[in-house]
C-alpha positions in Angstrom: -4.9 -122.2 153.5 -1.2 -123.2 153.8 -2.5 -126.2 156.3 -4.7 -127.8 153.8 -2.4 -127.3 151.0 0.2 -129.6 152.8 -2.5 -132.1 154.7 -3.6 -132.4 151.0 0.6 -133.2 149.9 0.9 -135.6 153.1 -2.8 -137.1 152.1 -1.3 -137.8 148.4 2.4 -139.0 149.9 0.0 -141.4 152.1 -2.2 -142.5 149.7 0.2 -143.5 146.4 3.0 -145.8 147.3 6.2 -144.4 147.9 8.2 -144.4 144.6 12.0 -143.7 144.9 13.8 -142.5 141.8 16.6 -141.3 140.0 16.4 -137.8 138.2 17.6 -139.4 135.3 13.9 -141.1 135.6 12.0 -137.3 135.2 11.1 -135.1 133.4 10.0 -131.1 133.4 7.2 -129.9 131.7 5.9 -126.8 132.3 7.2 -126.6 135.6 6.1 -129.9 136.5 8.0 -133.2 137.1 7.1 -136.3 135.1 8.0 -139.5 135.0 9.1 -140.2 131.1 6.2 -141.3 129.3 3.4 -140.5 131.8 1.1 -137.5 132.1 0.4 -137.4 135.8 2.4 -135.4 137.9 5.3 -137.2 139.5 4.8 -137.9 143.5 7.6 -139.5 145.6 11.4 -139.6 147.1 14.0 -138.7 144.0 17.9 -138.9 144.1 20.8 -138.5 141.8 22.2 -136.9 139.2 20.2 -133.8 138.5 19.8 -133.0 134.9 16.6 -131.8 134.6 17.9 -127.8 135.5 14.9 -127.8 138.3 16.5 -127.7 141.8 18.4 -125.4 143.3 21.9 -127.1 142.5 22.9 -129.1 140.0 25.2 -132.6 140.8 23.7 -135.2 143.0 20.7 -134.0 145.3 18.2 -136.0 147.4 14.7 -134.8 148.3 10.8 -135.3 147.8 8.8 -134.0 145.1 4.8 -133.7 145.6 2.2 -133.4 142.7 5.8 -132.7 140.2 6.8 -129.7 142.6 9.9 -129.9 144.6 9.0 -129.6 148.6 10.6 -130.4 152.4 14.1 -130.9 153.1 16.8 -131.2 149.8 20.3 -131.9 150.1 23.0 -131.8 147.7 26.5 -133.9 147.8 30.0 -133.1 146.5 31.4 -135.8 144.1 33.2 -137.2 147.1 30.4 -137.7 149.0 30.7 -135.2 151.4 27.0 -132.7 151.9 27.3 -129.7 149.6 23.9 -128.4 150.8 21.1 -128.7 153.1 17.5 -126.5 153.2 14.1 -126.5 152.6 12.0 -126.1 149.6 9.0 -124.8 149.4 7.1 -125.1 146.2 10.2 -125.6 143.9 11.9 -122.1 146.1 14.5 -122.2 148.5 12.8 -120.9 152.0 13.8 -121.4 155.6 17.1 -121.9 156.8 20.1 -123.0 154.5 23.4 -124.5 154.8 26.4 -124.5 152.6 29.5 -126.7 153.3 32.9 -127.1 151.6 34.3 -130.8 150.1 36.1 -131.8 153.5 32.6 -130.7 155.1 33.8 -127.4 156.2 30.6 -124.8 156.5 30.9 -121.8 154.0 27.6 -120.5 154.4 24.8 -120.2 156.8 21.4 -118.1 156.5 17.9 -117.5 155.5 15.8 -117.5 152.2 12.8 -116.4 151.6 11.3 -116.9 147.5 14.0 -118.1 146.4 16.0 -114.6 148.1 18.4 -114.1 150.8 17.1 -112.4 153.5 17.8 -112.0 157.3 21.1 -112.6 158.6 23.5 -114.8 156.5 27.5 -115.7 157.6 30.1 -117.3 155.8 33.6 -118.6 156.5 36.6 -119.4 155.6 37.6 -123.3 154.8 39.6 -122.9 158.2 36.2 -122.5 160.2 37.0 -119.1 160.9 34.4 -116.2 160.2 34.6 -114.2 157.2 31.4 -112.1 157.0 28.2 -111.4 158.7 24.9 -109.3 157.4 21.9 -108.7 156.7 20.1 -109.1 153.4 16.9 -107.7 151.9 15.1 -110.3 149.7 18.4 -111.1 147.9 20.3 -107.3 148.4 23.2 -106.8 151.2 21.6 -103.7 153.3 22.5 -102.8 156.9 25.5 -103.0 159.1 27.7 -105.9 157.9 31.0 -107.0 159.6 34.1 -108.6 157.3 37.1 -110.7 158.8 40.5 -111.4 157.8 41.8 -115.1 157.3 43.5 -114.5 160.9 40.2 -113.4 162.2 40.7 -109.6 162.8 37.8 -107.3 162.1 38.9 -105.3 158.8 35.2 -103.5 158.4 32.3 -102.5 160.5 29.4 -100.4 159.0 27.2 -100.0 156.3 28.1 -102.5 153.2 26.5 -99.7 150.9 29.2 -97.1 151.8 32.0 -100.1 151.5 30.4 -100.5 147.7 30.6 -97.2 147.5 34.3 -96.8 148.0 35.4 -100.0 145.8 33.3 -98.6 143.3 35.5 -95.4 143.9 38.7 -97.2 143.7 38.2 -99.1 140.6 37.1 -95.6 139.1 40.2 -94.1 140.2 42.3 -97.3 139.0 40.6 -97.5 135.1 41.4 -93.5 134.6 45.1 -94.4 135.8 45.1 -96.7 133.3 43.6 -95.2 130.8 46.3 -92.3 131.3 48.9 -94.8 130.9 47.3 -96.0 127.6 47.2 -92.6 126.3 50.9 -92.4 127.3 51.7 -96.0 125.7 49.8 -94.9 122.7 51.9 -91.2 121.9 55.3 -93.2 122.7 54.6 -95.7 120.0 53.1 -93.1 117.6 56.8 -91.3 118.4 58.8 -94.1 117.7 57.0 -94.8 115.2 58.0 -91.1 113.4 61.5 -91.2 114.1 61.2 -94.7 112.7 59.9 -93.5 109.4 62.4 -90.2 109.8 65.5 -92.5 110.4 64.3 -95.0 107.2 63.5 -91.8 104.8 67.6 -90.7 106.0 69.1 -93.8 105.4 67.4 -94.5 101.9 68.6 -91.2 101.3 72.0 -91.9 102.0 71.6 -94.6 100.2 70.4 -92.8 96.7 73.6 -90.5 97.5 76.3 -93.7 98.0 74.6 -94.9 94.5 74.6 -91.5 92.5 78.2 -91.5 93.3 78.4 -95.1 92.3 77.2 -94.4 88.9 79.2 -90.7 88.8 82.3 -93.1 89.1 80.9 -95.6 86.4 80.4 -92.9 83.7 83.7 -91.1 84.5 85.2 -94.8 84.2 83.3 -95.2 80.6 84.2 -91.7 79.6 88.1 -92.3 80.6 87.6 -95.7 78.3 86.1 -94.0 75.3 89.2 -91.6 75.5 91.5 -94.4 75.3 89.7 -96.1 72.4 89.9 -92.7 70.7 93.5 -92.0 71.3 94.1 -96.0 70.1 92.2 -95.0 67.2 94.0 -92.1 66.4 97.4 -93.8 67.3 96.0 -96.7 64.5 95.4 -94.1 62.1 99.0 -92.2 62.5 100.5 -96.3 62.3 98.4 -97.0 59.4 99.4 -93.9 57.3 103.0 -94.5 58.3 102.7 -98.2 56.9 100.5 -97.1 53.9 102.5 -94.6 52.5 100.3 -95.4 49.1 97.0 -94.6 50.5 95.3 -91.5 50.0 95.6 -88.9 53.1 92.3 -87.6 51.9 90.5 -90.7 52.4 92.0 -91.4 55.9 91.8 -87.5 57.1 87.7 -88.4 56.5 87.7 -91.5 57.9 89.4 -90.1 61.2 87.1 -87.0 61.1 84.1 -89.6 61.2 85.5 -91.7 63.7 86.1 -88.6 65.8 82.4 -87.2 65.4 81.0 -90.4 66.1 82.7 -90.7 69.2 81.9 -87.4 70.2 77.8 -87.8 69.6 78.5 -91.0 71.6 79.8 -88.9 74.6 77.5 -85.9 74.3 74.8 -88.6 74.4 76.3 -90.6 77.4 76.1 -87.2 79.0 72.4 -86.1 78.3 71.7 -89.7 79.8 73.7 -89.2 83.0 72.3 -85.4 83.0 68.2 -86.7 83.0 69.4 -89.5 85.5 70.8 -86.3 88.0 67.6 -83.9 87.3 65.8 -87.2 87.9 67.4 -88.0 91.5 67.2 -84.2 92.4 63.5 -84.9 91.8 62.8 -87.7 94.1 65.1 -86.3 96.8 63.4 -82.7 96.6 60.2 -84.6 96.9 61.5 -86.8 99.8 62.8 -83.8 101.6 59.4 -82.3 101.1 57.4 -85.4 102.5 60.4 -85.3 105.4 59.3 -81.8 106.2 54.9 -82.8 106.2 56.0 -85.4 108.5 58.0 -83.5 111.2 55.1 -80.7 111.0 52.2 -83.6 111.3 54.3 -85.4 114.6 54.6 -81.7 115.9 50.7 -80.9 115.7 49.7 -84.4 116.9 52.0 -83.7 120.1 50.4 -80.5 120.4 47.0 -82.2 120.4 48.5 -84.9 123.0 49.4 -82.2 125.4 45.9 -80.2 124.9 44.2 -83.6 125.4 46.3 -84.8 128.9 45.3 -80.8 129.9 42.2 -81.2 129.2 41.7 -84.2 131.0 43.6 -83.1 134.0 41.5 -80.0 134.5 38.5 -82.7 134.4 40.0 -85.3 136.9 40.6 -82.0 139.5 37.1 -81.1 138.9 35.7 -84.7 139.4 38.1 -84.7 142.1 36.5 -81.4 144.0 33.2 -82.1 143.4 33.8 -85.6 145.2 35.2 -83.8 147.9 32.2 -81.7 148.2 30.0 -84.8 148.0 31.8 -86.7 150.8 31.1 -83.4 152.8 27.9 -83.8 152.3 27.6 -87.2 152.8 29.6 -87.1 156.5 27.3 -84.6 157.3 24.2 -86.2 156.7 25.7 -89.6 158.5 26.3 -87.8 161.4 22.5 -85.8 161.6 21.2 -89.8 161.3 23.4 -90.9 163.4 22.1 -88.8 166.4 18.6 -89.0 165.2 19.5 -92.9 165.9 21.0 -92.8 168.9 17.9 -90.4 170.3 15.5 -93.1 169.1 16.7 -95.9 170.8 17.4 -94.1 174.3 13.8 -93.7 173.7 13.2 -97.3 173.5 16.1 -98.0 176.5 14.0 -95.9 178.7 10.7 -97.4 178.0 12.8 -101.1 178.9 14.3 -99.3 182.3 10.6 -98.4 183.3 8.9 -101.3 182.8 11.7 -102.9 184.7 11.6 -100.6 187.6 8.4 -101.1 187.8 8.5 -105.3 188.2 11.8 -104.7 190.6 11.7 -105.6 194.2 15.0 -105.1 196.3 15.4 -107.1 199.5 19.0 -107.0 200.0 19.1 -105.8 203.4 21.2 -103.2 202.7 21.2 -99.7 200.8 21.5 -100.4 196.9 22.8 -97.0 196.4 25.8 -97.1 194.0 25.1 -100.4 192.6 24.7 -100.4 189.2 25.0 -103.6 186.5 24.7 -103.7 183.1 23.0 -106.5 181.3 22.6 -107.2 177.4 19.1 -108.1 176.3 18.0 -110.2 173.3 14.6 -109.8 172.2 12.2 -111.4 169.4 10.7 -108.7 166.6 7.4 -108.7 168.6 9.3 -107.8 172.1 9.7 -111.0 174.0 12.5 -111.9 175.6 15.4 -114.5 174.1 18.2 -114.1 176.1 19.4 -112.4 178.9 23.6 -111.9 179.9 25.5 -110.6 182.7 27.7 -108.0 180.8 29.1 -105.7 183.8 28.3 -106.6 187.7 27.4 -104.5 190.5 29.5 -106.8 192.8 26.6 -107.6 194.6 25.1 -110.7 193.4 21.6 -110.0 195.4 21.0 -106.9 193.4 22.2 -108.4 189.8 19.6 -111.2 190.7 16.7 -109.0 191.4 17.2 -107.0 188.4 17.3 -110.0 186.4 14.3 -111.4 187.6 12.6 -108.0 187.2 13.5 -108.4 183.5 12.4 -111.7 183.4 8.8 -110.7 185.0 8.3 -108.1 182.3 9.0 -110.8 179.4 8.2 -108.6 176.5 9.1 -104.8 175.4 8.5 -102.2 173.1 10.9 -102.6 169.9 11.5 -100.9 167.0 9.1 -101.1 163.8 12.0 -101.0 161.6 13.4 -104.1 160.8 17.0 -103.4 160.3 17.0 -101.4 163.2 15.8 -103.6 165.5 18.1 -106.3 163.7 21.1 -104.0 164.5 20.1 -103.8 167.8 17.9 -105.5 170.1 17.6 -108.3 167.4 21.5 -109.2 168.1 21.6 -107.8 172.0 21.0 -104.5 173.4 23.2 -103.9 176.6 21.6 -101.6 178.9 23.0 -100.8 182.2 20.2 -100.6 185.4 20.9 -98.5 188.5 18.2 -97.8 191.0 
């Protein structure tokens, strides 16, 4: 089916001359390139800018469409020129190998997609060329054993990229209650300074009231000590007046005095029952104030209380959270380890079968006893057991008896391998070494 579909692309590339365009020339409808203004699917070699949104990468690409489907080999460029991508497409998806390079043409990125997913074995690197990581994914999820570099290209991690996940998952956890902790922290400081802030401004305004009460205590005293001395004028007016006016009547000026004197004397009882309601008044406000002072203190003491049952609280539940990780991680070592042998006995299984099959295609004409000799070669095989490479890992020191168990290995050509494909990428997918001694 797949042969006809593309004899039928390569009949229409053949058939309709070869148009070369600019993207700026197409356009998408319903999945389908068009040239503007015509209704027949758009057939030929494109390049430029994309802006449609229908490749892989946006920015200048180069490629062919068939029948208004993307298809073959696209490649992408960096706005100084330099290749951003290369890869196939197949029917508008990214299949088959890709590559990724950097703008001074460094490779980042190297692997395999299948629909439009990662999947095989992808590396990248660093803009110095050196490796940064190498894995396997599973249509588009990391899965498997991955390795991870440093810039200096040391090995910082080795093993299953779920369980790495796992523990930055774990550490980020760890790092958002710390600071959620410190928050709570921030939080009752500021409500504390806030409370001595309002305890420290209710003090001072009461200072205040006091500095003015005794203000005005002053003021009326001052008033009182004036009305005095305009009565004693009065009176020393009246004794001048009676001395000059010998003709007047006393009566008259005895009244007159009398009245002056009473009216002066309301005046001050009056001035008094002011300043008296003004005192009862400022008692008031500062028995109120000192009440309000005292529903503060008692509402900063309960919410501090409440702090501290809180950070309690949530202690008991971090060492709880805490154990039952610990219980978890027992768990978990535990069942790594029952896999791990369960592993191990699987592919001595498979090892075996390989040592047999060679044993049974060796021949040894060395002349001499091939007791003791024993080399160790690594073997690369294809998923359906043939073989890709084979390397001299450890000799025997005799170079008859590593050649005849090479050629043994050779004679054989395929194996039994695992089924399981990450298995068997872990393993005799990347080189198997497997040491011979007969």
């Amino acid at each position: 089916m797949y042969l006809v579909k593309y004899f039928s692309m390569f009949l229409a590339l053949a058939v309709s001359p070869v148009q070369a365009v600019t993207m700026s020339d197409l356009v998408q409808r319903d999945g389908l390139f068009f040239e503007k203004f015509s209704d027949v699917p758009f057939t030929g070699s494109v390049e430029g800018k994309n802006v449609s949104g229908g490749t892989a990468f946006p920015g200048y690409v180069k490629g062919e469409i068939v029948e208004g489907v993307e298809q073959g080999t696209w490649r992408g460029y960096h706005d100084n020129g330099q290749l951003l991508f290369r890869g196939d497409l197949k029917d508008g998806k990214r299949a088959g190998e890709w590559v990724y390079y950097s703008a001074d043409g460094t490779m980042l990125e190297k692997g395999r997609y299948k629909d439009d997913l990662r999947n095989g074995v992808w590396s990248s690197y660093y803009k110095s060329g050196q490796i940064k990581s190498k894995g396997i994914f599973d249509q588009g999820v990391q899965t498997g054993i991955w390795e991870l570099y440093s810039k200096s290209g040391d090995l910082d991690f080795k093993g299953d990229i779920k369980v790495r996940k796992r523990l930055i998952e774990r550490k980020s956890n760890i790092s958002l209650k710390k600071k959620k902790r410190e928050e709570q922290r921030k939080q009752a400081n500021v409500k504390k300074r806030e409370e001595q802030r309002r305890a420290k401004l209710i003090e001072e305004r009461n200072k205040k009231r006091v500095r003015e009460e005794l203000e005005q205590k002053k003021e009326l005293e001052r008033k009182l000590n004036a009305e005095k001395e305009k009565l004693a004028d009065k009176r020393k007016l009246v004794s001048e007046d009676k001395q000059k006016d010998e003709g007047d009547s006393v009566e008259i000026k005895k009244t007159e005095a009398k009245r002056e004197h009473k009216e002066s004397k309301k005046r001050i009882l009056e001035e008094e029952r002011r300043l008296a309601e003004i005192r009862r008044q400022r008692e008031e406000e500062r028995r109120l104030e000192e009440l309000e002072r005292l529903r503060l203190i008692e509402e900063f003491r309960r919410t501090q209380e409440e702090i501290q049952d809180t950070l309690e609280t949530y202690n008991e539940h971090v060492k709880e959270s805490e154990a039952r990780q610990k219980k978890r991680q027992v768990a978990d070592g535990t069942e790594r380890a029952r896999n791990s042998e369960l592993l191990e006995a699987e592919l001595e299984k498979y090892v075996d079968a390989i040592r047999r099959l060679v044993r049974d295609n060796w021949s040894w004409g060395g002349g001499i006893s091939n007791a003791g000799l024993r080399v160790e070669y690594e073997v690369v095989l294809r998923k359906n057991g043939d073989v890709i490479d084979i390397r001299l890992v450890g000799t025997s020191g005799n170079a008859a008896y590593d050649a005849s168990v090479k050629k043994a290995i050779e004679t054989a050509g395929s194996f039994l391998v695992p089924a399981d494909e990450a298995l068997f990428q872990n393993t005799f997918g990347r080189g198997m070494r497997i040491v011979f001694e007969y």
